[in-house]
C-alpha positions as CSV (number, residue, x, y, z in Angstrom):
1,X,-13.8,-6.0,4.6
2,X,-15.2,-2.7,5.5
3,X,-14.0,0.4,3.3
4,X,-13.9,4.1,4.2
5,X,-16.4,6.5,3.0
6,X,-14.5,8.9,0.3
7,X,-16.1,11.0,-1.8
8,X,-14.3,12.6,-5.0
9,X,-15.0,15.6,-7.1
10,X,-15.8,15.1,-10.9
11,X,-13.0,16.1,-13.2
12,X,-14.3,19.8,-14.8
13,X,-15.9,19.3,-18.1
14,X,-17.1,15.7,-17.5
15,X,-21.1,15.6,-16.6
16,X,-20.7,12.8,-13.5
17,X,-22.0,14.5,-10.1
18,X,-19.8,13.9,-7.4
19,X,-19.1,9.9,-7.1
20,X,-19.9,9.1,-3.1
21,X,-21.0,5.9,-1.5
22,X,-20.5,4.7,1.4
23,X,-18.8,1.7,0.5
24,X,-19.3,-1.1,3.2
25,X,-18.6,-4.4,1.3
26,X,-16.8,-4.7,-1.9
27,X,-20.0,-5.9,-3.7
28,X,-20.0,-6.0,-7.4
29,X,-22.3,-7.1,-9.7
30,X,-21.3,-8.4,-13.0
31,X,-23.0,-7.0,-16.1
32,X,-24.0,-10.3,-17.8
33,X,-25.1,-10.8,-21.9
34,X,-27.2,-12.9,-22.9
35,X,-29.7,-15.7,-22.1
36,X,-28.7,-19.5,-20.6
37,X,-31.9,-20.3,-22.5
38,X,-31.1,-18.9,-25.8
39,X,-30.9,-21.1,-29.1
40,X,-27.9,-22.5,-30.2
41,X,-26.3,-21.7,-33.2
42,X,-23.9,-23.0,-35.9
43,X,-23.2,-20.5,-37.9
44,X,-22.6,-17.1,-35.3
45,X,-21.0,-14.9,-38.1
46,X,-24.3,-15.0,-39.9
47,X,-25.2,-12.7,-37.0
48,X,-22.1,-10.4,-36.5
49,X,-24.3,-7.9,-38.6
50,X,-22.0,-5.3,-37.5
51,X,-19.1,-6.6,-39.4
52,X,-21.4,-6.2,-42.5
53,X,-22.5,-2.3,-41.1
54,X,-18.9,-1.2,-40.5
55,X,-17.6,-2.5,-44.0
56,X,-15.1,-4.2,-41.3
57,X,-13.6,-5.9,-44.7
58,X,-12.2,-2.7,-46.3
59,X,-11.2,-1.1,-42.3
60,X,-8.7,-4.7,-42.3
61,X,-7.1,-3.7,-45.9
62,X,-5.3,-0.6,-43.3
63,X,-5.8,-1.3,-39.9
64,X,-6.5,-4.9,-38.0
65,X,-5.2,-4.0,-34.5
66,X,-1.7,-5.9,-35.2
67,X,0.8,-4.6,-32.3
68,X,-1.9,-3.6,-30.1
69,X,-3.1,-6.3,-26.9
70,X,-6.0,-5.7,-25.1
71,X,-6.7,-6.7,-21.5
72,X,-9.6,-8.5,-21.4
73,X,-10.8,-8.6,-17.1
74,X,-13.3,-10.8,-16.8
75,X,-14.3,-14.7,-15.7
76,X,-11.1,-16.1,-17.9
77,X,-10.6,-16.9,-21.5
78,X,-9.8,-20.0,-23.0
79,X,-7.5,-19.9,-25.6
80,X,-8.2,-22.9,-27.6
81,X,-11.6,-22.5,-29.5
82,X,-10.9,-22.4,-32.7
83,X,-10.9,-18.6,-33.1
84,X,-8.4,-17.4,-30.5
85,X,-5.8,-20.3,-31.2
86,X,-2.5,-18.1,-31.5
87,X,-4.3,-14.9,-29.8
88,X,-3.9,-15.5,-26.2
89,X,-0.9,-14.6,-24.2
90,X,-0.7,-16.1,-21.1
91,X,-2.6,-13.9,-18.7
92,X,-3.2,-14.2,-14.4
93,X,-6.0,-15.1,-12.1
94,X,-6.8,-13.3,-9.1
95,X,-9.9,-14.9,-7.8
96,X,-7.6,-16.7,-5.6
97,X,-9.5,-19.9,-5.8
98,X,-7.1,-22.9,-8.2
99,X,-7.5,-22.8,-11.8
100,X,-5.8,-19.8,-14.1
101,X,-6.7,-16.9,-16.3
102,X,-7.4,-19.7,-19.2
103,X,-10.4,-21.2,-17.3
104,X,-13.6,-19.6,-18.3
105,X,-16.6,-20.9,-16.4
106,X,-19.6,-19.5,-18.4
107,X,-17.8,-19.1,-21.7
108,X,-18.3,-14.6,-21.3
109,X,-15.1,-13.5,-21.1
110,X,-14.2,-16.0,-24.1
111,X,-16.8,-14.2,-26.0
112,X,-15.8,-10.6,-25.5
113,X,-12.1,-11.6,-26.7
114,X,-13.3,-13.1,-29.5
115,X,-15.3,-10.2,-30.3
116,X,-12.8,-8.2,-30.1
117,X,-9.3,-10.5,-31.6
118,X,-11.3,-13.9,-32.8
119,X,-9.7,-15.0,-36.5
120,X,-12.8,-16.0,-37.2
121,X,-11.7,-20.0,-37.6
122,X,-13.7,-22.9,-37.7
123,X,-16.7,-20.6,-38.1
124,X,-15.8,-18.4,-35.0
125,X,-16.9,-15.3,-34.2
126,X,-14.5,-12.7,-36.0
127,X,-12.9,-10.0,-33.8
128,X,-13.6,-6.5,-34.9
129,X,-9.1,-6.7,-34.8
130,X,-8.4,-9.6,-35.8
131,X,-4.8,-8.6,-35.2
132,X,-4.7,-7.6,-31.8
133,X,-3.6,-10.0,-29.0
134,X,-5.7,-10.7,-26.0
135,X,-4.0,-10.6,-22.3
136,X,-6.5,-12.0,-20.0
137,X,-7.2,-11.5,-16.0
138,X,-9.4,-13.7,-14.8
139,X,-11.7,-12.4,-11.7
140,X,-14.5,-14.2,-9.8
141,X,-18.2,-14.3,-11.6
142,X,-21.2,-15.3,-9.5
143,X,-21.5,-19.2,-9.7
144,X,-17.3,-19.3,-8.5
145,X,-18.3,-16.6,-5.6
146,X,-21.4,-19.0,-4.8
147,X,-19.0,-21.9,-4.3
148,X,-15.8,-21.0,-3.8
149,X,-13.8,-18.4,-1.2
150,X,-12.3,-15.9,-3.4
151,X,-9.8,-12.5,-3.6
152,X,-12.1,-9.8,-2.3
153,X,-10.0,-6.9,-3.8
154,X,-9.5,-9.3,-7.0
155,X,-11.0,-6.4,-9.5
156,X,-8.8,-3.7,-8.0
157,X,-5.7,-5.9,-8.6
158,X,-6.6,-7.1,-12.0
159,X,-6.6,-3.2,-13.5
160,X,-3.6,-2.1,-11.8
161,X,-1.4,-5.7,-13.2
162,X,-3.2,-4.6,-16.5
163,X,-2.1,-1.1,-16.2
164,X,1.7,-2.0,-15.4
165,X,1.1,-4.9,-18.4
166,X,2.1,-4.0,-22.3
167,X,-1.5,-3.7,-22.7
168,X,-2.7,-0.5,-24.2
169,X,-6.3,-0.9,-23.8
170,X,-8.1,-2.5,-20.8
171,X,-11.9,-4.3,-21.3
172,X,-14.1,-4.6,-18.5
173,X,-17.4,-6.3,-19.7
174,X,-18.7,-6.4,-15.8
175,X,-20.7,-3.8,-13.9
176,X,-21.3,-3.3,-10.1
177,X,-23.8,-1.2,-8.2
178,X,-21.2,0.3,-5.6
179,X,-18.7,2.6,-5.5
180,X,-15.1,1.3,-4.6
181,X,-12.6,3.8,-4.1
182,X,-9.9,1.6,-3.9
183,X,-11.0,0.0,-7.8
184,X,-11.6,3.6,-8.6
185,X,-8.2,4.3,-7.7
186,X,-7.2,1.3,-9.9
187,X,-8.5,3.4,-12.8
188,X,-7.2,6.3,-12.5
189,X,-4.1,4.8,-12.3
190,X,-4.4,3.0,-15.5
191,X,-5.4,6.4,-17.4
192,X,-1.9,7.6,-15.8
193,X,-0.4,5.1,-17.1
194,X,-1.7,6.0,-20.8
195,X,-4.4,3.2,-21.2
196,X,-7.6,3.5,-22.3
197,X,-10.4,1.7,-19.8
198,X,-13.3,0.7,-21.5
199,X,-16.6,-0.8,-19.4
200,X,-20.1,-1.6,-20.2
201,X,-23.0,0.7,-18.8
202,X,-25.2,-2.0,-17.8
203,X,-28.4,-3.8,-18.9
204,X,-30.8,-2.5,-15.8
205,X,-32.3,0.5,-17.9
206,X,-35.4,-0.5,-17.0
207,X,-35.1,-2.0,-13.5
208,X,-33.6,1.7,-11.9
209,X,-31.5,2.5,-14.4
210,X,-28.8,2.9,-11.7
211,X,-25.1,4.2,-12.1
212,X,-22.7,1.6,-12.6
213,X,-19.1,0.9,-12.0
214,X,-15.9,1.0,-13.0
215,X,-17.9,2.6,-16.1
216,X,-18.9,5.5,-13.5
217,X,-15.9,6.7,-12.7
218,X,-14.5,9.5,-14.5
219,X,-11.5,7.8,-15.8
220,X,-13.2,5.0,-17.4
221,X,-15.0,4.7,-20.5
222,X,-18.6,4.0,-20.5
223,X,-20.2,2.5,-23.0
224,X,-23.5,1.9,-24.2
225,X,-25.6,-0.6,-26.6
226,X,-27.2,0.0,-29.6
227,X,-28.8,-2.2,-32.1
228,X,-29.0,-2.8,-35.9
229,X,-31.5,0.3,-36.6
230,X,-29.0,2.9,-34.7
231,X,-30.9,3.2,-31.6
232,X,-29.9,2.5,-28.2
233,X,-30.7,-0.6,-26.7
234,X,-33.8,-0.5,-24.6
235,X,-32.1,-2.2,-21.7
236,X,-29.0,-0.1,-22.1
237,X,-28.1,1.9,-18.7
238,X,-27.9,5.5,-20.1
239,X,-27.7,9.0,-18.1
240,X,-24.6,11.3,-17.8
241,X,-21.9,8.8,-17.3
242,X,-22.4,7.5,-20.9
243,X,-18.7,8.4,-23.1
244,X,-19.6,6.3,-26.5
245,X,-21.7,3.0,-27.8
246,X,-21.1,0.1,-29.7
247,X,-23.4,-2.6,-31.4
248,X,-24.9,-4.3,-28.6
249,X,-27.9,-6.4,-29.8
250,X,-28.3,-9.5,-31.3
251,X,-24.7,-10.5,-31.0
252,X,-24.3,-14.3,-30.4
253,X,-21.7,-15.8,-27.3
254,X,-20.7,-19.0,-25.8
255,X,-23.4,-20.8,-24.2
256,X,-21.3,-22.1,-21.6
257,X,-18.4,-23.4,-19.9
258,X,-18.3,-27.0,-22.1
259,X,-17.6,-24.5,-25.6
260,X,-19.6,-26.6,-28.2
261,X,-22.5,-24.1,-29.1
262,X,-22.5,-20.6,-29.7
263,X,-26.2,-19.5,-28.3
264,X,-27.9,-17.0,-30.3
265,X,-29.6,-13.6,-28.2
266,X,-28.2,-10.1,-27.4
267,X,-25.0,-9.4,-26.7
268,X,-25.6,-6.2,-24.1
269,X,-23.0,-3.7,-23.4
270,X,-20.8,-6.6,-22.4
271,X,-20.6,-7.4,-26.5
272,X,-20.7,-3.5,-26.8
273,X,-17.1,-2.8,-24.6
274,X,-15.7,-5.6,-26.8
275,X,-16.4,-3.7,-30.1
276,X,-15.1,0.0,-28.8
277,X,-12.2,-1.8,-27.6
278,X,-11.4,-3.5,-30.7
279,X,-12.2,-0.1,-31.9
280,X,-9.4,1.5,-30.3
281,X,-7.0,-1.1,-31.5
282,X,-7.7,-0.7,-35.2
283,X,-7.2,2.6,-34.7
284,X,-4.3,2.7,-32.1
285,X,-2.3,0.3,-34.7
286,X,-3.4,2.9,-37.6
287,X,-1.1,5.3,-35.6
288,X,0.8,3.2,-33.2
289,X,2.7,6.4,-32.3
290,X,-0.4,8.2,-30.7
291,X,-1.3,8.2,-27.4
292,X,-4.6,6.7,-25.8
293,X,-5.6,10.6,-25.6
294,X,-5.3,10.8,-29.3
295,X,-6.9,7.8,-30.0
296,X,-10.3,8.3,-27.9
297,X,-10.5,12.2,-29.0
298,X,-10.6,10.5,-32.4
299,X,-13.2,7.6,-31.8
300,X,-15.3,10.4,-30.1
301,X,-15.1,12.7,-33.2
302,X,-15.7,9.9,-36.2
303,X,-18.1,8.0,-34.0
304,X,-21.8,7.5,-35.8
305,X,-24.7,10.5,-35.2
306,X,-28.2,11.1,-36.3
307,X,-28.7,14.3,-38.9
308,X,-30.5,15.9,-36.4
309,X,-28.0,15.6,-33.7
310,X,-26.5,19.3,-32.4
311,X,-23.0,19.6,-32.6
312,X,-21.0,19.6,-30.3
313,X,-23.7,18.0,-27.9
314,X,-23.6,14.6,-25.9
315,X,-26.2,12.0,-25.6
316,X,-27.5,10.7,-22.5
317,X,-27.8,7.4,-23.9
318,X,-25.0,7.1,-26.7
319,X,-22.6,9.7,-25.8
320,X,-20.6,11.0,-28.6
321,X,-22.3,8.6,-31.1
322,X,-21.8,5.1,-32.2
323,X,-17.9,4.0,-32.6
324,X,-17.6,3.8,-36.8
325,X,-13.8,3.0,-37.2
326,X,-14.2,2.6,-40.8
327,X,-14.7,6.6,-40.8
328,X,-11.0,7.6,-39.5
329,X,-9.4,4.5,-41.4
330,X,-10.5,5.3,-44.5
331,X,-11.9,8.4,-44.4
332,X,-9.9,10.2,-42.2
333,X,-12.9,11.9,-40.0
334,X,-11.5,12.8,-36.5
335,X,-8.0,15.2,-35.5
336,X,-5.9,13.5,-32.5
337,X,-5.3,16.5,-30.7
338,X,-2.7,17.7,-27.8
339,X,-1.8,14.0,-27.1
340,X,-1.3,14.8,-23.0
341,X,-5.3,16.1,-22.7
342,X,-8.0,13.4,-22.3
343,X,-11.0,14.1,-24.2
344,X,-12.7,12.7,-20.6
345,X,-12.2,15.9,-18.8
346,X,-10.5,18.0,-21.0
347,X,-7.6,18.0,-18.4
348,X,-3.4,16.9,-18.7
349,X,-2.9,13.2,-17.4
350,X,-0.1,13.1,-15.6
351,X,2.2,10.8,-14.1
352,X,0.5,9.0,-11.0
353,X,0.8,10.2,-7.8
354,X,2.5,8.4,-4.9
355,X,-0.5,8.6,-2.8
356,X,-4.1,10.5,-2.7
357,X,-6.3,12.1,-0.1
358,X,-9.5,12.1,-0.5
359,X,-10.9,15.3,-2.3
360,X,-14.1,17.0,-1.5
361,X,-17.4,17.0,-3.0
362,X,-17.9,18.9,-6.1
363,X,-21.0,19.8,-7.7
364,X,-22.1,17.9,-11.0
365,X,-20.9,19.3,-14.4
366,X,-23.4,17.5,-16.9
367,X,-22.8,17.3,-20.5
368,X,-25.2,19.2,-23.0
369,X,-27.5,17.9,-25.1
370,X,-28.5,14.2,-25.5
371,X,-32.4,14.8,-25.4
372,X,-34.2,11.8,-26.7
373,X,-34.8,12.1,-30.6
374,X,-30.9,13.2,-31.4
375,X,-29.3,9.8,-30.9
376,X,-27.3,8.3,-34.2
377,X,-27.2,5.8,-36.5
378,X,-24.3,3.0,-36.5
379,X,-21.9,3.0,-39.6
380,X,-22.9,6.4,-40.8
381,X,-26.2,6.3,-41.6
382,X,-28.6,9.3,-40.8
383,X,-31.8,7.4,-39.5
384,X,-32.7,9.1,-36.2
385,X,-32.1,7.2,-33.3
386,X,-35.4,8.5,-31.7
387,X,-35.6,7.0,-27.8
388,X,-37.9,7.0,-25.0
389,X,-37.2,8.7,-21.6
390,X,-35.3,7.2,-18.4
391,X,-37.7,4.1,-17.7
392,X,-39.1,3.7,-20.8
393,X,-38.5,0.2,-22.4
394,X,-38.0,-3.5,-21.9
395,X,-35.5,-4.8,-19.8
396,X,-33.7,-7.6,-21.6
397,X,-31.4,-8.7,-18.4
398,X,-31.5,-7.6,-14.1
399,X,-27.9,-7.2,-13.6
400,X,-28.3,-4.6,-10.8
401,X,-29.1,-7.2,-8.0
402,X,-27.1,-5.9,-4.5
403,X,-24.5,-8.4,-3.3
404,X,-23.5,-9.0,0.1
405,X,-19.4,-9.7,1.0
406,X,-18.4,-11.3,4.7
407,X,-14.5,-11.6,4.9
408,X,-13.1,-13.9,6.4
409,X,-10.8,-12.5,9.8
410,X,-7.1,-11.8,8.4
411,X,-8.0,-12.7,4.9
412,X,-8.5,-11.0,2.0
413,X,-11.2,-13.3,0.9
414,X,-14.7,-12.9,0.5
415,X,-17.4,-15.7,0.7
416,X,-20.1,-13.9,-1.2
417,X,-19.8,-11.2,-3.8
418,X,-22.2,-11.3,-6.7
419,X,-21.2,-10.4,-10.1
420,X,-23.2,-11.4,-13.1
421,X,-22.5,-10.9,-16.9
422,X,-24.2,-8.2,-18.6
C-alpha cells in the first residue's frame, strides 16, 4: 500500500513544526513497556506507588470515572482476570486475522485497562477509575504481524469506530515512527467528534529520541513518563510534541499471553497514557456535563510542577506538568474554560468536515519554556525535576525500530508491519 505525500500545517499556538513524511508503507511501531525477562510478582499493588502519591483513596470518595468508558486501542483485552470481570464491554478487532477484541496476545493492552478501570480483585492492579468501563479495539502487535496477514489500515479504523463509539476518551499505548495522514486524519476526526486522544511519547529517548505518532499529531495528546522522584523518565521521548505526563516507572503488567504472573519493571509511557486517561475519567465523571475541551484545559492547569517552574511555560519533557487529579477533585485547582476551544491550539473544534485537501507547510510554532531544571514533581510536591539534555540518559526499551509493509494485490492486508509495546 503506497500513501501520498501530504504535508499539514501545525495548528497556531501548538509548538509541532510542520508534520510531513513521505509516507510509503503504513509502518508502525508499537511503543512497548516493560521487559519479557522481568521478575514475577504476586502482590503488583505493592508497586502502584502512584495510587499511594495521588492520595487516589480520598480522589474515589468524589470521583471514580463511573459513566465514563474509555477506548482502549491496542493488541486486545481480556476481560476475565480478576480485575476487569464486569469492566469490559464487548469491543471489535480489526487486525483482520480470527480471534476478537477479547484476545490479548502479550497481556499489554490487558494491563493498560486495568491501569486505567481494574477493581483491583484478587490482588489486581487497581485502575486509577475504578468506575469507568473499558471498550476495547484490538489492532495487530508485532508477533501477530510476524505470523499472520493482517488489516493494513487496522489503526486508522480502530480510532474512527472509537470516535463514532460512546466512548469519551480514546487510549493509544502504541507508537510508530511514520507519519500516516490517513491515521492522522482518524484523529482529528475524533477531537471533532469531542474525544480526548491520549498516546504515549515513546521509550527511544536515548536511541534518536525521534517524533512519534499518533502522539505527534496536533490533535492527540502526548504523553510523557515520569517516575517516583518527579522527574521524567530517562527513556521518555520528550521534545515539542509533549502535552502532559503520567507515572511511568516501576509500574508492574502482564507477563504474557497465559495471565498467571504479573512481571515486575517499568511501565513506560504505555502505563503513562493509561493513568492520564484514567485521569480524564475521574475528572470527566466529576462534571459529566463538560466537554473534552474543559476537561484537558483542567488536567493541564492542576497538573504537578516544580517551584521553580515559570508560569505559564511548557516543558519539553513533561509538558504542562504531571497529571494530579486529586488537585481539581478535591481542591478545585484548574477553570474549564470556553468549552468549544481546545487547550491544544487554542482554536474552536468544530464539526468534521466532509472531506480535506491537503494544507501547506507552515512553519513551527514551539511552546516556551521547558529548559531542563524546571520539570515538576508528581502529586504536588516541589522537588525539582532537574533533567539532562536531548540524549542524555539510559534507554530502558528500543521501540523506534523501522518496519517494512508489502500488501498484498487487491487487499488491504499487510504481511509485515512492526509494532512493539512501549
Amino acid at each position: 500500500m503506497s500513501q501520498q505525500l501530504r504535508c499539514k500545517a501545525p495548528y497556531s499556538g501548538r509548538r509541532r513544526g510542520v508534520l510531513c513524511a513521505v509516507a510509503a508503507t503504513a509502518a508502525w511501531t508499537v511503543a512497548f513497556s516493560g521487559s519479557a525477562t522481568a521478575a514475577t510478582i504476586t502482590d503488583p499493588q505493592s508497586k502502584q506507588w502512584y495510587l499511594d502519591a495521588m492520595n487516589a483513596e480520598k480522589i474515589w470518595k468524589s470521583a471514580t470515572g463511573d459513566g465514563v468508558t474509555v477506548a482502549v486501542i491496542d493488541g486486545g483485552v481480556n476481560p476475565s482476570t480478576p480485575s476487569l470481570r464486569g469492566q469490559v464491554l464487548k469491543g471489535v478487532d480489526f487486525t483482520g486475522v480470527k480471534g476478537e477484541a477479547s484476545d490479548d496476545l502479550d497481556g499489554h493492552g490487558t494491563s493498560m485497562a486495568e491501569l486505567i478501570a481494574g477493581t483491583g480483585k484478587g490482588g489486581g492492579l487497581k485502575g486509577l477509575a475504578p468506575g469507568a468501563k473499558i471498550l476495547p479495539f484490538r489492532v495487530s502487535d508485532t508477533e501477530l504481524q510476524n505470523k499472520e496477514r493482517v488489516n493494513a489500515f487496522d489503526m486508522q479504523q480502530a480510532i474512527r469506530a472509537a470516535a463514532d463509539s460512546d466512548a469519551k476518551i480514546i487510549n493509544i499505548s502504541l507508537a510508530g515512527d511514520y507519519y500516516s495522514s490517513e491515521v492522522r486524519d482518524a484523529v482529528e476526526y475524533a477531537q471533532m467528534k469531542g474525544k480526548l486522544l491520549f498516546a504515549g511519547a515513546g521509550n527511544n529517548a536515548k536511541k534518536g529520541n525521534k517524533e512519534q505518532y499518533p502522539a505527534s499529531y496536533p490533535e492527540a495528546i502526548a504523553v510523557a513518563g515520569s517516575g517516583p522522584d518527579g522527574k521524567v523518565a530517562d527513556y521518555s521521548q520528550h521534545g515539542d510534541t509533549i502535552d502532559i505526563a503520567a507515572p511511568a516507572d516501576d509500574i508492574p503488567g502482564w507477563c504474557d499471553q497465559s495471565f498467571t504472573n504479573y512481571c515486575d519493571g517499568d511501565g513506560g509511557t504505555s502505563s503513562a497514557t493509561a493513568i492520564a486517561s484514567a485521569t480524564a475519567a475521574l475528572i470527566w465523571s466529576k462534571h459529566p456535563d463538560w466537554t473534552g475541551n474543559q476537561v484537558l484545559r483542567v488536567m493541564f492547569e492542576s497538573a504537578g510542577r516544580g517551584k521553580d517552574w515559570e508560569p505559564g511555560s511548557v516543558s519539553r519533557y513533561l509538558g504542562h506538568g504531571i497529571v494530579r487529579p486529586g488537585a481539581h477533585i478535591n481542591r478545585g485547582l484548574g477553570k474549564p474554560g470556553d468549552p468549544d476551544i481546545t487547550p491544544l491550539t487554542n482554536e474552536r473544534v468544530g464539526p468534521p468536515q466532509a472531506s480535506k485537501a491537503p494544507s501547506a507547510p507552515a512553519s513551527s510554532q514551539p511552546k516556551e519554556g521547558g529548559k531542563p531544571g524546571s520539570d515538576a514533581v508528581a502529586a504536588g510536591s516541589s522537588k525539582d525535576a532537574a533533567k539532562q539534555s536531548d540524549g542524555d540518559g539510559t534507554s530502558v526499551l528500543v521501540i523506534g525500530a523501522v518496519a517494512a509493509v508489502a500488501v498484498l494485490a487487491g487487499a488491504a492486508y499487510a504481511i509485515v508491519r512492526r509494532r512493539r509495546t512501549a
